[in-house]
N, C-alpha and C positions, 0 to 999 in steps of 0.2 A: 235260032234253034240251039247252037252252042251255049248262047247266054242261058238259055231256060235251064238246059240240062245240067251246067254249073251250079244252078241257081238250085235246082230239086238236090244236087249232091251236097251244098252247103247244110242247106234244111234239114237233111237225112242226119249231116253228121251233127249239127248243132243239134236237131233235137235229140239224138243218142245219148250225146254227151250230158244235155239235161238229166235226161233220166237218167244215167250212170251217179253221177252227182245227189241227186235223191234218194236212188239206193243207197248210197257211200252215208249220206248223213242218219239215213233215217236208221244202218245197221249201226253205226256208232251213236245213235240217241238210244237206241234199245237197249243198246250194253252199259252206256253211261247208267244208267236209268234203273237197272233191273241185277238182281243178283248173278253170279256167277251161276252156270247151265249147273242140271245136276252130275253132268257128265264129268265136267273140270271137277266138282267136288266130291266126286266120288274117289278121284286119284288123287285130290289131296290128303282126303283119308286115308286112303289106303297106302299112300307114300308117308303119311306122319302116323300110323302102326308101324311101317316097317324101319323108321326112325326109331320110335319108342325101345323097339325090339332091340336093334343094334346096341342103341344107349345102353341097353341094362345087359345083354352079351359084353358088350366091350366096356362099360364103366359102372356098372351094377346101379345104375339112372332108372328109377323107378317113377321117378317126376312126368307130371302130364304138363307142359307147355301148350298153354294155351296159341290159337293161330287164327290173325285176325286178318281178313281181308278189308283193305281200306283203298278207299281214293283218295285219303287226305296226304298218301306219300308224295313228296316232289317228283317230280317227273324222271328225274336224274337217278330215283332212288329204286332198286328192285324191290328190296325187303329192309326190314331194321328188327333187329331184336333190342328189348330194352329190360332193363333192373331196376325197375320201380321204388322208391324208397322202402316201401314196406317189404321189400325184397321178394316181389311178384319178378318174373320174367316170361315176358311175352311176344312175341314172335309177330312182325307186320309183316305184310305181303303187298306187292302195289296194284292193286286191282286193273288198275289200267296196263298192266306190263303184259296180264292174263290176254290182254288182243292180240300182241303182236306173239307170243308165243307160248302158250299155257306148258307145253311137254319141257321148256327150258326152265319155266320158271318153279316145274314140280321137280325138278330131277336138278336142276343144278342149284338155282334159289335157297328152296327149302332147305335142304342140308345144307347149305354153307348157313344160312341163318338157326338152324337147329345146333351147329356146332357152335354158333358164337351161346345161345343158351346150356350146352353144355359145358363151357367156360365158365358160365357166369356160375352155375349149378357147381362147380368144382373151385367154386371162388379164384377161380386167375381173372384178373383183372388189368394184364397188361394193357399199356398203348404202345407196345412194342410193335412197328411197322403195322399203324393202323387197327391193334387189337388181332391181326392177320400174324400171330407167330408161326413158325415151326411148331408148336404144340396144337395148335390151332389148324392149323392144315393138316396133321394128324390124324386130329379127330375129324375132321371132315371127311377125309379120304375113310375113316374107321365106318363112317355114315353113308357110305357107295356114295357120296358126292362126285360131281361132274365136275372136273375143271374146280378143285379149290385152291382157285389163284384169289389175290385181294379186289381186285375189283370186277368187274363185267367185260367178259370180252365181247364184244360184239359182232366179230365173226363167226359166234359160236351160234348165235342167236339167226345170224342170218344163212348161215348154211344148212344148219335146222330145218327151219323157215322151207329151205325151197326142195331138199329130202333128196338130192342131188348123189349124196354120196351114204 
């Protein structure tokens, strides 16, 4: 009788677990798979106007910076802005970073990647500690930037995350 009753709690919890597992892949093949919600991109918008804004308050930046969400960033990577030869400057974003936390990646991401295109817009072209100056955290901070330290903290992501404090 003991044996059975182990036996149905086994089953119970393996099949759970199954299906927890199906769930988990099939929400990450949908996001894999499909554009960002219109919800996330509505606050991309509307956090890259309130960019634009600041820029041309604080640096008379009239420039539209394009902003491309991609999956082709390394994993390691949130955003990248880049200076095209033709001297385009466009703004990546890692699409996948959008799972683990869209509110970090609009409020702290963006603007430090909007400040590295208002660098390039103002021709500084440091490699001074990483492109990451004093003039540079600056302007981030001039761009209500979250946290414009030079790399990703990741505590910042995960306390975020669980809305704790």
């Amino acid at each position: 009788m003991q044996t059975k009753r182990l036996m149905n709690i086994f089953l119970f919890i393996t099949t759970f677990c199954l299906f927890l597992l199906i769930y988990i892949w099939y929400n990450s093949y949908i996001f894999n798979h499909n554009p960002l919600s219109e919800q996330i991109n509505k606050k991309i918008k509307d956090k890259t106007n309130r960019l634009k804004n600041l820029s041309f308050y604080n640096y008379k930046i009239t420039h539209n910076f394009p902003i491309i969400i991609s999956d082709k960033l390394k994993n390691n990577e949130f955003g990248r802005t880049i200076y095209s030869k033709n001297k385009d400057i466009i703004i990546y974003l890692n699409k996948n970073r959008f799972k683990e936390n869209s509110d970090y990646m609009i409020n702290s991401v963006l603007p430090h990647e909007y400040a590295h295109a208002v660098m390039f817009y103002l021709q500084d072209f440091s490699n001074e500690n990483g492109s990451h100056t004093k003039k540079w955290q600056k302007i981030c901070e001039n761009l209500e930037g979250k946290g414009c330290n030079r790399f990703v903290n990741n505590n910042d992501i995960i306390i975020e995350k669980t809305n704790l404090f």
